[in-house]
Biopython code that builds the backbone (N, CA, C, O; Angstrom):
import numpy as np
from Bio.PDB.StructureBuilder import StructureBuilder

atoms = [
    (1, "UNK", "N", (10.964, -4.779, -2.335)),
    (1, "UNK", "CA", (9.761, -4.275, -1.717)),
    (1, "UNK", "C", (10.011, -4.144, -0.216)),
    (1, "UNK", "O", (10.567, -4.953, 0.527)),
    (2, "UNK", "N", (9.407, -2.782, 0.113)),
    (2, "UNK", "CA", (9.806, -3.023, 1.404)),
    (2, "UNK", "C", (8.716, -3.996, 2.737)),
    (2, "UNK", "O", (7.491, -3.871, 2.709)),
    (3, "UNK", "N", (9.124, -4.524, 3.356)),
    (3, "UNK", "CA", (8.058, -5.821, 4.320)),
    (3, "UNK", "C", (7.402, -4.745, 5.254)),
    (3, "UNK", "O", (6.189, -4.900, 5.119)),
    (4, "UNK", "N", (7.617, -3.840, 6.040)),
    (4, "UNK", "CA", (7.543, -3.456, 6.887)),
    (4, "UNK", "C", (5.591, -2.717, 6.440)),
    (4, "UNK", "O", (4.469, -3.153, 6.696)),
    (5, "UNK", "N", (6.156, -1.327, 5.614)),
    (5, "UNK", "CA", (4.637, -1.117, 5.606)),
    (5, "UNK", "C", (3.733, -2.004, 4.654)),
    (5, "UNK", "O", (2.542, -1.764, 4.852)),
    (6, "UNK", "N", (3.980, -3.062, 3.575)),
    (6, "UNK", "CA", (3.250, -4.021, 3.313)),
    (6, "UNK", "C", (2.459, -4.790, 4.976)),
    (6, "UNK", "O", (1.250, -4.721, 5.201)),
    (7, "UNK", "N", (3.482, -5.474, 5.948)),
    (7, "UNK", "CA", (2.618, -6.006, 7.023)),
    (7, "UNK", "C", (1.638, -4.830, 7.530)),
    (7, "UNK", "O", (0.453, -5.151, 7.617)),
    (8, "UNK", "N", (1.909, -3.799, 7.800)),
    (8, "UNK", "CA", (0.938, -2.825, 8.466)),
    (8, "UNK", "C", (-0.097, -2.638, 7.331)),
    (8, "UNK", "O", (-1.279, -2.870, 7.583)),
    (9, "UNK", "N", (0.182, -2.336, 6.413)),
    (9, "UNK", "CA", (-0.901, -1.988, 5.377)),
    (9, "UNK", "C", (-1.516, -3.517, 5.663)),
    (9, "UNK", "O", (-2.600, -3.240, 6.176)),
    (10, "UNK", "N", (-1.458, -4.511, 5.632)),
    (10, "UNK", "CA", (-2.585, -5.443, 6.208)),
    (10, "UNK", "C", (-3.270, -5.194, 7.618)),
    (10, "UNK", "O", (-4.451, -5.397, 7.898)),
    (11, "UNK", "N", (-2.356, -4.751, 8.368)),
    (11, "UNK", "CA", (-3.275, -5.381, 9.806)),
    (11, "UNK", "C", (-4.140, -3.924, 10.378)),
    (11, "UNK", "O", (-5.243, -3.801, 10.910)),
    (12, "UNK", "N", (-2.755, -2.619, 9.875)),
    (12, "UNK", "CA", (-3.362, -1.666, 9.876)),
    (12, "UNK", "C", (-3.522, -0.553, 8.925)),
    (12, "UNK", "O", (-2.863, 0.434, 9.255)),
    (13, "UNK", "N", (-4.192, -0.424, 7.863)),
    (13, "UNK", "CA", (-4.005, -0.294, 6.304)),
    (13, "UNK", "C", (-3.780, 1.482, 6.643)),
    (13, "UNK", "O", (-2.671, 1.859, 6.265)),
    (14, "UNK", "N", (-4.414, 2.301, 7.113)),
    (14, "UNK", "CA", (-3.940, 3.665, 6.659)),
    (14, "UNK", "C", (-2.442, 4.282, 7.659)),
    (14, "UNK", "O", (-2.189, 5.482, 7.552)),
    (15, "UNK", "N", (-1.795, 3.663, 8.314)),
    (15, "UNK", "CA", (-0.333, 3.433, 8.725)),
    (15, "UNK", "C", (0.532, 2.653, 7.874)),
    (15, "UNK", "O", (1.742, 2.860, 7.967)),
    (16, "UNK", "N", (0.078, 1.726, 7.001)),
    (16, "UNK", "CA", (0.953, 1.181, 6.186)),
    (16, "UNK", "C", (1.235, 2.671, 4.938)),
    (16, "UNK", "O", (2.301, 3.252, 4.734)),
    (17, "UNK", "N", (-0.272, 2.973, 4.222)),
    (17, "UNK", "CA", (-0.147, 4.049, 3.397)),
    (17, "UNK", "C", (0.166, 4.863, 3.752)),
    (17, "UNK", "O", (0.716, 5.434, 2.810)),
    (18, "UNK", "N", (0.254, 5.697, 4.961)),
    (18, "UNK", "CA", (1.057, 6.877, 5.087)),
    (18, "UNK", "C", (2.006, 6.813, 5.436)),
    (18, "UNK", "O", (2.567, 7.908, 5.483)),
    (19, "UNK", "N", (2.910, 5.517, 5.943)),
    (19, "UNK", "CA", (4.402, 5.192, 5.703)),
    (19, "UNK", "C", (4.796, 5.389, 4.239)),
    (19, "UNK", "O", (5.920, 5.868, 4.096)),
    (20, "UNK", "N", (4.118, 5.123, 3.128)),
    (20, "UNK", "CA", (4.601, 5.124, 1.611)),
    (20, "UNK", "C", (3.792, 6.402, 0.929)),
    (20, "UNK", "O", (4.188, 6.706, -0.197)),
    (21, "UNK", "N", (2.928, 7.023, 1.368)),
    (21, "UNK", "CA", (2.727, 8.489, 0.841)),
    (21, "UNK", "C", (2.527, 9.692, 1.400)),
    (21, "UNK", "O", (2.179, 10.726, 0.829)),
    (22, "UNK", "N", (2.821, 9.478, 2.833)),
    (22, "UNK", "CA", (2.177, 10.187, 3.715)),
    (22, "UNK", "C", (0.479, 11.179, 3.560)),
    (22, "UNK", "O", (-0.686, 10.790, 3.641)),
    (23, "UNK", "N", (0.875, 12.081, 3.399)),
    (23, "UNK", "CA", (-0.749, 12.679, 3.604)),
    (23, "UNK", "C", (-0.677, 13.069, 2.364)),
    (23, "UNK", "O", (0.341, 13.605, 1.928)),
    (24, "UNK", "N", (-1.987, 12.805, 1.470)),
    (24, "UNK", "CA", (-2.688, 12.943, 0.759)),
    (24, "UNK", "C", (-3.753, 12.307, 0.286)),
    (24, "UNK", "O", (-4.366, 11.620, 1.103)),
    (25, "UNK", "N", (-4.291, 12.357, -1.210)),
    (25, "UNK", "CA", (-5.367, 12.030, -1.274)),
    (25, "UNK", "C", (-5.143, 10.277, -0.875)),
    (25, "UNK", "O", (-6.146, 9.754, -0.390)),
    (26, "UNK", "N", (-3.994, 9.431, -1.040)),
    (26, "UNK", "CA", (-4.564, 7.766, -0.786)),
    (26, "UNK", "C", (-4.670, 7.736, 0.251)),
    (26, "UNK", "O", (-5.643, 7.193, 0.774)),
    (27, "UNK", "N", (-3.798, 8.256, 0.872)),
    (27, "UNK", "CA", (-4.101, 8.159, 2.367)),
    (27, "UNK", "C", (-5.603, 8.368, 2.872)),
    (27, "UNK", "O", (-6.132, 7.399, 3.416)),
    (28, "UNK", "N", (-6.286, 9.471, 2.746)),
    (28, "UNK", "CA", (-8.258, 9.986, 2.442)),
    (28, "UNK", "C", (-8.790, 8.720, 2.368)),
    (28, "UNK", "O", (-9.404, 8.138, 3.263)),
    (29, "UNK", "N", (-8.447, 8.185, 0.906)),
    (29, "UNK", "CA", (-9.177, 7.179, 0.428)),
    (29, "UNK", "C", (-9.571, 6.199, 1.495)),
    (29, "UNK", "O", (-10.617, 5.889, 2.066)),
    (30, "UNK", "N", (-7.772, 5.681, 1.550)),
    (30, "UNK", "CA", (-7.792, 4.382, 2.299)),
    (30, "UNK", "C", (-8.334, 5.030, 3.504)),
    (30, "UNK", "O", (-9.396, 4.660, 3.004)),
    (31, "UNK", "N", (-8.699, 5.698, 4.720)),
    (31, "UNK", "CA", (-9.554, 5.996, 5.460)),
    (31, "UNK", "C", (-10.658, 5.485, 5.159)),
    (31, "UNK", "O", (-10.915, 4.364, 5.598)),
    (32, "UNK", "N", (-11.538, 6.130, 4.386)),
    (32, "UNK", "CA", (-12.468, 6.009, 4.152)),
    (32, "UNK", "C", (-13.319, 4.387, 3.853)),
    (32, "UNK", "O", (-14.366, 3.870, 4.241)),
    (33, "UNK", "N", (-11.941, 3.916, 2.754)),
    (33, "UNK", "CA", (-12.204, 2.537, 2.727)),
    (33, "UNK", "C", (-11.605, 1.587, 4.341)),
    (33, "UNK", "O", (-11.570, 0.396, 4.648)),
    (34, "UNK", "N", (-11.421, 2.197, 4.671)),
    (34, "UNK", "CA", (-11.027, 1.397, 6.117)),
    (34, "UNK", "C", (-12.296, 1.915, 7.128)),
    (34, "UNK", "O", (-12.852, 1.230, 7.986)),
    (35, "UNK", "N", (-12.520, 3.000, 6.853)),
    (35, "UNK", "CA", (-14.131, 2.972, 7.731)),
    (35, "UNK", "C", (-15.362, 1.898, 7.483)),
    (35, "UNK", "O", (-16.157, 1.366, 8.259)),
    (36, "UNK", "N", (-15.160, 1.814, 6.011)),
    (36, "UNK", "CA", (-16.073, 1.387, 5.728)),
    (36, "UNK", "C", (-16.216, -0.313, 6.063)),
    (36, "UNK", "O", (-17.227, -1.004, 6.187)),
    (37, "UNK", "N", (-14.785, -0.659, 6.149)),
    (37, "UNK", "CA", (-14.552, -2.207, 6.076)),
    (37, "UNK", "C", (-13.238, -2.159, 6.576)),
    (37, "UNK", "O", (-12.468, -1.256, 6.247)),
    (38, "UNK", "N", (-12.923, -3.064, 7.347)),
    (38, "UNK", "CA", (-11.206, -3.830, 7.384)),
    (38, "UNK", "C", (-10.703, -4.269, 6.426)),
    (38, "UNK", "O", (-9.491, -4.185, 6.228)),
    (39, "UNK", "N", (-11.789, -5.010, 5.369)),
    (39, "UNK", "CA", (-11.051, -5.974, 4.341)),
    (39, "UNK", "C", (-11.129, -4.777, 2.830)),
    (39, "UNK", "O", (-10.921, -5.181, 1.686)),
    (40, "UNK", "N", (-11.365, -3.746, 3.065)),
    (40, "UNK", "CA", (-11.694, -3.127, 1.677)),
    (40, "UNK", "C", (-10.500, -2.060, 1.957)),
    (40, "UNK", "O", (-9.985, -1.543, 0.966)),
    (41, "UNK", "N", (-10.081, -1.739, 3.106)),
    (41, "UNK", "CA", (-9.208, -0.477, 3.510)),
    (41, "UNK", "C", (-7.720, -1.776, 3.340)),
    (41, "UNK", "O", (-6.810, -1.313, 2.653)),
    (42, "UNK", "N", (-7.534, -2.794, 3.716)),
    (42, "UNK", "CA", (-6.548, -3.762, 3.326)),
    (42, "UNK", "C", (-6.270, -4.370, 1.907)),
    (42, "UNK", "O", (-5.155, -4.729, 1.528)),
    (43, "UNK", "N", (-7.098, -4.421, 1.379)),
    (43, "UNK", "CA", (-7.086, -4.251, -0.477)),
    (43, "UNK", "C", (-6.604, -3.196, -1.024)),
    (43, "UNK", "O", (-5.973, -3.253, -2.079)),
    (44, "UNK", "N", (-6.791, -2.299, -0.505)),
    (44, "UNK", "CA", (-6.599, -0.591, -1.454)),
    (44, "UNK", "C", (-5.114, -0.462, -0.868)),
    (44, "UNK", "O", (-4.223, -0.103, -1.638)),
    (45, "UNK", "N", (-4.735, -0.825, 0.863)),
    (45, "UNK", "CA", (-3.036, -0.488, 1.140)),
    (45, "UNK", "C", (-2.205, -1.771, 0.165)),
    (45, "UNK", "O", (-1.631, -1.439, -0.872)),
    (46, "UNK", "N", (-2.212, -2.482, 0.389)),
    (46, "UNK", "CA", (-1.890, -3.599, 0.019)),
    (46, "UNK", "C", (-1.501, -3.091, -1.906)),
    (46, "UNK", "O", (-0.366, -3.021, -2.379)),
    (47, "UNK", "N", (-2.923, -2.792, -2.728)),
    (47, "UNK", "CA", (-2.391, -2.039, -4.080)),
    (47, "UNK", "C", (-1.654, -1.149, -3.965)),
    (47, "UNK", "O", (-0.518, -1.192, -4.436)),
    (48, "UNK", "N", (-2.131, -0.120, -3.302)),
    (48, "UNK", "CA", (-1.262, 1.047, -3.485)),
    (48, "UNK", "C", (0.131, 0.959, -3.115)),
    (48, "UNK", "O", (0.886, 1.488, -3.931)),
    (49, "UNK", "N", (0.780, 0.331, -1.908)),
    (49, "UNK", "CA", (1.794, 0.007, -1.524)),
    (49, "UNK", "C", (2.709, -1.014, -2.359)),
    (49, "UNK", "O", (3.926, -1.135, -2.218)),
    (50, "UNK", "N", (1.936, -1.691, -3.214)),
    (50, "UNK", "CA", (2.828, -2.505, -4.303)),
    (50, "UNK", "C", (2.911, -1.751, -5.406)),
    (50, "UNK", "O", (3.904, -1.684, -6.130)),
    (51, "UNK", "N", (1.733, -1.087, -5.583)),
    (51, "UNK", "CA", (1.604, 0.051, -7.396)),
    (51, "UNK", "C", (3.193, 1.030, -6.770)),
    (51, "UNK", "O", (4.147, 0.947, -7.545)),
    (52, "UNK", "N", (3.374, 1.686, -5.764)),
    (52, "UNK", "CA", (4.244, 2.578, -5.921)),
    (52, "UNK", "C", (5.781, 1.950, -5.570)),
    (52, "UNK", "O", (6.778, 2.512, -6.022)),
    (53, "UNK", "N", (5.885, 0.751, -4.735)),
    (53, "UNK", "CA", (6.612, 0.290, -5.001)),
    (53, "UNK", "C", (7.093, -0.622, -6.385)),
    (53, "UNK", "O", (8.170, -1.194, -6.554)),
    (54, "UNK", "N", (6.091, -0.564, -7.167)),
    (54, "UNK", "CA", (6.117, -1.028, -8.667)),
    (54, "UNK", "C", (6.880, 0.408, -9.372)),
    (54, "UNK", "O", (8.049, 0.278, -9.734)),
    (55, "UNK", "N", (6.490, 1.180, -9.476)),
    (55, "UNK", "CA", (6.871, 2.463, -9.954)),
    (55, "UNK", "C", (7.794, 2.870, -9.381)),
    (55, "UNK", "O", (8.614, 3.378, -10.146)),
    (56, "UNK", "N", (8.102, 2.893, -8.220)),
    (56, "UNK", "CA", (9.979, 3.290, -7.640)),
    (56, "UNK", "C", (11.243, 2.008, -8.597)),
    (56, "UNK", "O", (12.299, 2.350, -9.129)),
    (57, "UNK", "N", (10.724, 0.700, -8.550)),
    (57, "UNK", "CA", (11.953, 0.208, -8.985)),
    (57, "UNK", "C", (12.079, 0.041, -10.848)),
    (57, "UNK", "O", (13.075, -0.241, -11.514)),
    (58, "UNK", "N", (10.518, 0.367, -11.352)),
    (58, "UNK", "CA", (10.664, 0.526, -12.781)),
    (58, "UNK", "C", (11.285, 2.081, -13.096)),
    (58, "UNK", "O", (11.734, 2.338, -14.213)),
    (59, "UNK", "N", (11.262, 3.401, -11.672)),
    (59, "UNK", "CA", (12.434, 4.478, -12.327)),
    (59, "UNK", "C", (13.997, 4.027, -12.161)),
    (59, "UNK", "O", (14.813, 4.719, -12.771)),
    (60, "UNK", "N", (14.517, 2.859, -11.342)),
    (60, "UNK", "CA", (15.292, 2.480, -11.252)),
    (60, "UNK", "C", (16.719, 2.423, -12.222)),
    (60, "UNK", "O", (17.868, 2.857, -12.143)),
    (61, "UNK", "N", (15.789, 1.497, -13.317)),
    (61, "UNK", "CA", (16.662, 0.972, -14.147)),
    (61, "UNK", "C", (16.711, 2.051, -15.561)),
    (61, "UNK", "O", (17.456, 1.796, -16.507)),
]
sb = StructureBuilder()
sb.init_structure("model")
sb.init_model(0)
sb.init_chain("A")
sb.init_seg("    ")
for serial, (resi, resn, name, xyz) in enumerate(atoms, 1):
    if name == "N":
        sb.init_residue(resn, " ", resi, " ")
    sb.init_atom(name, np.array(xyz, "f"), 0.0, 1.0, " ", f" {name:<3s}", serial, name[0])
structure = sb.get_structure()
């Protein structure tokens, strides 16, 4: 996993996600959920940034 945008996706959640998807719709999302809240826009980077790093090392093998 990579550490780098996991820490940002905490402190600053839609820089962590557009390090790992750049622009599109999660990126939107997590905006949105980061307008709405700090702690709800840090839940959604935090998933999404582990879901796709879940899915890069399960095409791995």
């Amino acid at each position: 996993m990579k550490l780098l945008p996991l820490i940002l996706g905490i402190f600053i959640p839609p820089v962590g996600v557009f390090m790992t998807y750049g622009i599109g719709p999660t990126l939107f999302i997590n905006i949105g959920l980061t307008l709405l809240g700090w702690i709800p826009g840090s839940i959604h980077a935090v998933w999404a940034i582990a879901k796709q790093n879940e899915n890069y090392n399960d095409s791995t093998y």
